[in-house]
C-alpha positions in Angstrom: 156.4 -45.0 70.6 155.9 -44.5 74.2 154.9 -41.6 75.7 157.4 -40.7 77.8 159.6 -41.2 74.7 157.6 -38.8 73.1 157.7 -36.1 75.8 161.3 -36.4 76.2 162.0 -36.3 72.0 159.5 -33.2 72.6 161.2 -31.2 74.8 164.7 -31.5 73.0 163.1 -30.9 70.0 161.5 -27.1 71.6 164.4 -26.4 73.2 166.7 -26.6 70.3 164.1 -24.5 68.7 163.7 -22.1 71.4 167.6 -21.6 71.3 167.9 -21.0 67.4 164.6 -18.8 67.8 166.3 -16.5 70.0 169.3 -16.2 68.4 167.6 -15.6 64.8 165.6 -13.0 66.4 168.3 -11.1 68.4 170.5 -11.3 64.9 167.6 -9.1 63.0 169.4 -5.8 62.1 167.5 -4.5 58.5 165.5 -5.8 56.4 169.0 -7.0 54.3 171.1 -7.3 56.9 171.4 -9.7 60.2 174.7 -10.8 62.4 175.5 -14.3 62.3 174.8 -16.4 65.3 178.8 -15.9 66.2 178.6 -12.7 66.0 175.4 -12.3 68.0 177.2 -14.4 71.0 179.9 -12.3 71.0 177.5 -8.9 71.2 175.8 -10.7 74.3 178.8 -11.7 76.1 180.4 -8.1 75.4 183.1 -9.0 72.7 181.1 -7.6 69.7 182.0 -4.8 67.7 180.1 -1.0 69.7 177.3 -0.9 66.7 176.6 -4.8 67.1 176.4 -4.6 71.4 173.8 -1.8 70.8 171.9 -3.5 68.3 171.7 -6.7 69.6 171.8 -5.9 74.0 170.0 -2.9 73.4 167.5 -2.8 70.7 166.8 -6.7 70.0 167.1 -8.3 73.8 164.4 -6.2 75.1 161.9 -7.5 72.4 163.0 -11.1 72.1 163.0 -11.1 76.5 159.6 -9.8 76.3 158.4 -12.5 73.4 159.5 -15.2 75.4 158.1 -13.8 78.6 154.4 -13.2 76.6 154.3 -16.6 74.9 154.9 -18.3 77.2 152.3 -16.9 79.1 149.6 -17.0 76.8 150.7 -20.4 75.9 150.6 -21.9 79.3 147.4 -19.9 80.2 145.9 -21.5 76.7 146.3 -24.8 78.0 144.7 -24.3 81.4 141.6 -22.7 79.9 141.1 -25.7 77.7 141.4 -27.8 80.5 138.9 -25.6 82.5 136.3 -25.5 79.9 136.8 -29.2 78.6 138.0 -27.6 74.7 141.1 -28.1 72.8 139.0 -24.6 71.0 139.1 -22.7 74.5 141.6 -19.6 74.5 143.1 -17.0 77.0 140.8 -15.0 76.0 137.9 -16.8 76.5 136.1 -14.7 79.0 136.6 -11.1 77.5 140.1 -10.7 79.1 141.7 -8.8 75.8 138.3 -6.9 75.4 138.7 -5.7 78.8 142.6 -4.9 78.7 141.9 -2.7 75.6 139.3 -0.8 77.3 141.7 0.1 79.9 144.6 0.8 76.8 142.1 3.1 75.0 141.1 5.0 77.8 145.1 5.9 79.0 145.8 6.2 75.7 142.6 9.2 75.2 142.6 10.8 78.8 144.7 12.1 81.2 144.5 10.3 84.2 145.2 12.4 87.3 148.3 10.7 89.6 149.3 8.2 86.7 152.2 9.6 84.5 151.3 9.3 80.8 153.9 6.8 79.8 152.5 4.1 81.8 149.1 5.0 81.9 147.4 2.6 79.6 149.4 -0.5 80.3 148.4 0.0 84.5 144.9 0.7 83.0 144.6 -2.4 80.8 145.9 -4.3 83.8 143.5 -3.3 85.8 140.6 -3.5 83.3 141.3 -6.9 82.1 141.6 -8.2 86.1 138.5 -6.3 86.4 136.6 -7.8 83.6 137.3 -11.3 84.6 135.9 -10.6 88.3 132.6 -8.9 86.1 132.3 -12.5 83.9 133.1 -14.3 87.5 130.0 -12.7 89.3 127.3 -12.8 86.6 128.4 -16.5 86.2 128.1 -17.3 89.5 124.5 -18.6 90.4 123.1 -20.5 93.1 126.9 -20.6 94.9 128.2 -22.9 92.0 130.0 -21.4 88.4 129.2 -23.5 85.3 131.1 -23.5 82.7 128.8 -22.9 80.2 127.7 -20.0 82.2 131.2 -18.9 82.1 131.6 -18.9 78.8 128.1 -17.0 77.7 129.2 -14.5 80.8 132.5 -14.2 78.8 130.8 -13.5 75.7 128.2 -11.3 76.7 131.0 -8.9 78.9 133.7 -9.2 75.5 130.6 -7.7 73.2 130.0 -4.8 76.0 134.1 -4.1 76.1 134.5 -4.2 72.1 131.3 -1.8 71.5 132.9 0.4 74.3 136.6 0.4 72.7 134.6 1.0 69.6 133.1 4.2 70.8 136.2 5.4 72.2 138.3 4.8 68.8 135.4 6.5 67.3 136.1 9.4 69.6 139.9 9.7 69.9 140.6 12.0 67.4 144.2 12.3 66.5 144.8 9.5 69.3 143.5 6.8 66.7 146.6 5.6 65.7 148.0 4.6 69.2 144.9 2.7 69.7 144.7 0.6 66.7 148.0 -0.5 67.0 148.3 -1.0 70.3 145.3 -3.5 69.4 147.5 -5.2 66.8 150.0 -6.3 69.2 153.7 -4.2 69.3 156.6 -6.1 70.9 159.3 -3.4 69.6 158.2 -1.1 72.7 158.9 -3.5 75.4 162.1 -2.1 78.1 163.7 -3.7 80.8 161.3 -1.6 83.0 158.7 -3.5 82.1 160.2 -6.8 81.5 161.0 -6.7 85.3 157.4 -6.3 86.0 156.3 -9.7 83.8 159.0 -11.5 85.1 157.5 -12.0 87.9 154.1 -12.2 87.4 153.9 -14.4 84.7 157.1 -16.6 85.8 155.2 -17.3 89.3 151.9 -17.4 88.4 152.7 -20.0 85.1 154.5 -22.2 88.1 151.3 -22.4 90.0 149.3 -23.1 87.1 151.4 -26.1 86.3 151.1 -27.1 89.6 147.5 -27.9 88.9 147.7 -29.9 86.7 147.0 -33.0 88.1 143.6 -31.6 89.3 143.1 -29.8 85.7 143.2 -33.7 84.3 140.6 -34.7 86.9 138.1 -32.1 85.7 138.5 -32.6 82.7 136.7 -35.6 83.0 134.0 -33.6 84.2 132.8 -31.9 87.7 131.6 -34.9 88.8 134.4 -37.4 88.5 136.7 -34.9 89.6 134.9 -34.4 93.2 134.8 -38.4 93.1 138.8 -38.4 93.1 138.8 -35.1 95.6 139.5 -32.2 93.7 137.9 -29.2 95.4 136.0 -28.0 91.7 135.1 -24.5 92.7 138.5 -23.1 94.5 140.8 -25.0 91.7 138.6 -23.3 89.0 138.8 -20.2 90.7 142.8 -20.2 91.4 143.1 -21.3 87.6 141.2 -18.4 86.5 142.7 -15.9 89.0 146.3 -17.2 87.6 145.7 -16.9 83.7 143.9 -13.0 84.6 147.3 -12.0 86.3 149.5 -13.5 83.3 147.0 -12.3 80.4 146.8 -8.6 82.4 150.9 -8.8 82.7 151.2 -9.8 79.1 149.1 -8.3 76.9 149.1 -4.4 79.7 152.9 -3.6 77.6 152.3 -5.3 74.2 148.6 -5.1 72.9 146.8 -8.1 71.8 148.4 -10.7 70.4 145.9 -13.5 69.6 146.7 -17.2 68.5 149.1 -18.7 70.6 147.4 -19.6 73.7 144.7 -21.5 71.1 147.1 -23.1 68.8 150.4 -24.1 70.7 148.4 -26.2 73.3 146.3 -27.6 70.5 149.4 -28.9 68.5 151.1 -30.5 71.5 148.0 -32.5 72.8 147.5 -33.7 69.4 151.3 -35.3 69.6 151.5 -36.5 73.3 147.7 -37.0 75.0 145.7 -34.4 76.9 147.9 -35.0 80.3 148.3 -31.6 81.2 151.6 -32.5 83.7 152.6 -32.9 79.5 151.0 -29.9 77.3 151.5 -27.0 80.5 155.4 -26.9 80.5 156.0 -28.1 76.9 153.3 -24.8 75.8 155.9 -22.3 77.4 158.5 -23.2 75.3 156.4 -23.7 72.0 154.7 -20.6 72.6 158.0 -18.9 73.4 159.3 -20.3 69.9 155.9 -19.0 67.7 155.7 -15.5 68.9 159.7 -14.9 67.8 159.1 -16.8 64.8 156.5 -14.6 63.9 158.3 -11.6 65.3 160.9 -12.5 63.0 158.6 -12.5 60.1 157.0 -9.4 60.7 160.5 -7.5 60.4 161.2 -9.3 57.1 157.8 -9.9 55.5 157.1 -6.1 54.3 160.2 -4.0 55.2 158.6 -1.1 52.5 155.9 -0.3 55.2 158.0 -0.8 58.5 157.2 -3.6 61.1 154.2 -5.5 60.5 152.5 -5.7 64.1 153.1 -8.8 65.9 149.3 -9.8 66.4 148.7 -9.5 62.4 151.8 -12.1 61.9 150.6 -14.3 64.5 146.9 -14.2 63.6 147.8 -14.4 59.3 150.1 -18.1 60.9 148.0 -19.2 63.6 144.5 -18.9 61.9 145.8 -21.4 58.8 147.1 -23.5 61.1 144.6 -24.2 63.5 141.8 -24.4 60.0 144.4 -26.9 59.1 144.1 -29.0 62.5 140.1 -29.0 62.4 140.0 -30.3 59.0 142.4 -33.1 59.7 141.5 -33.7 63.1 138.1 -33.1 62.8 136.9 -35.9 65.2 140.1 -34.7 67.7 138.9 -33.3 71.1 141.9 -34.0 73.3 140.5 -36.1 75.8 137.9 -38.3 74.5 
């Protein structure tokens, strides 16, 4: 089959998806219960019944806004760090970036923070922390004027370790404040309002533009630095940009809903295996899969366990992903992406 064939069967395939994701999400009312799609189109058009406007507008469209917004994100920003580093086993949070943003959760969370109300203290913080923690892996990295890779990556490592041992301590410390730290660190979309949403939408909307934008010079360093300045891609400022862009979407993401870990390494995985490594492919085609996993899996967290509550978002992705992606090595064990 030919691959434009492919990419077009693809994208009516996600889309269809996408639309019967958000619709089974937003129909979640108990554990037992959930509208019909009918009835969920007539709550979001304002001809429902009072209890199923509220539940749907009010207490589902927040969350399921928010999972698209943050999968897609992760997704897209998945993608361009595998192109960056040359893996189809690269991740958003390859350089310490979720380390760093639950520093900055922990610390809001524990402390008072003087001019910064309460309630928006640790998503600012985390924001901060995890922009902060790329510019820390960016700098030891850098060496001689030129950023490797590999550098990158063992700069990455070496900064995530520092962050975790620090969260660490300050989990060890918190007290009574333990709970809102280890479940902010699972991941939460059920806390996610418009307020916030307004905030992502343009962060992450703009910033996952740009970053598909580059992905014509993404497939040219992927052959390698070398070829790439051969076919005039300016290396250093697209690998910069590229890094500066997936920061700003991780930071907006993961600042109002914790850490959710998976997407960004599977989705883009799972689409290069069906239509090539062209990243003008895998970079708009991941922010609609990734939209579709994380309200699958939100989904699935409301309905897995409804005797304990809401099972965290990150546990449902990471319990889905992790099999996945095992089953992907073992069958495409020789599969890079771009060999």
């Amino acid at each position: 089959m030919e691959s434009r064939t492919k990419t077009i069967i693809a994208v009516i395939v996600l889309v269809i998806a996408a639309v019967f994701c958000i619709f089974k999400d937003l129909s979640w009312v108990s554990a037992n219960v959930s509208y019909s799609f009918q009835e969920v189109w007539d709550a979001l058009i304002g001809n429902g019944s009072w209890a199923s406007e509220r539940i749907v507008r009010d207490q589902n469209a927040p969350r399921v806004v928010a999972g698209i917004l943050v999968g897609a994100g992760l997704a897209i920003t998945g993608s361009a760090m595998q192109a960056v580093f040359r893996n189809p086993l690269a991740s958003p949070y390859i350089l310490g970036l979720s380390s760093g943003a639950s520093l900055g959760a922990a610390a809001g969370i524990i402390f008072t923070i003087p001019f910064i109300p309460s309630l928006i203290a640790s998503p600012i913080l985390a924001f901060v922390t995890c922009f902060i923690t790329m510019a820390l892996v960016y700098t030891m990295a850098r060496a001689g004027g030129t950023v490797r890779t590999e550098t990158l990556i063992l700069s990455g490592v070496a900064v995530s370790s520092l962050m975790s041992a620090l969260v660490s301590f300050m989990t060890f410390i918190s007290g009574d404040k333990l709970e809102g730290i280890v479940f902010w660190t699972m991941g939460n979309l059920g806390n996610a309002d418009w307020n916030e949403i307004a905030f992502m939408i343009p962060v992450i909307v703009l910033c996952s533009f740009l970053l598909m934008y580059q992905a014509k010079p993404l497939n040219a360093m992927m052959l390698g630095d070398a070829h790439a300045l051969d076919l005039g891609v300016d290396v250093k400022k697209v690998r910069l940009f590229v890094l500066v862009l997936s920061t700003l979407v991780v930071a907006a993401a993961v600042s109002f809903v914790g850490v959710i870990g998976f997407i960004g390494l599977v989705i883009p995985h799972i689409i290069r295996i069906l239509l090539g490594p062209d990243n003008r492919r895998i970079m708009p085609l991941s922010l609609i899969g990734g939209a579709c996993f994380i309200l699958i899996c939100d989904y699935i967290s409301h309905v897995i366990a409804p005797q304990f509550g809401t099972l965290p978002i990150g546990v449902t992705t990471a319990l889905i992903g992790a099999p996945i992606f095992v089953y992907l090595l073992i069958r495409r064990r020789r599969e890079v992406g771009w060999n």
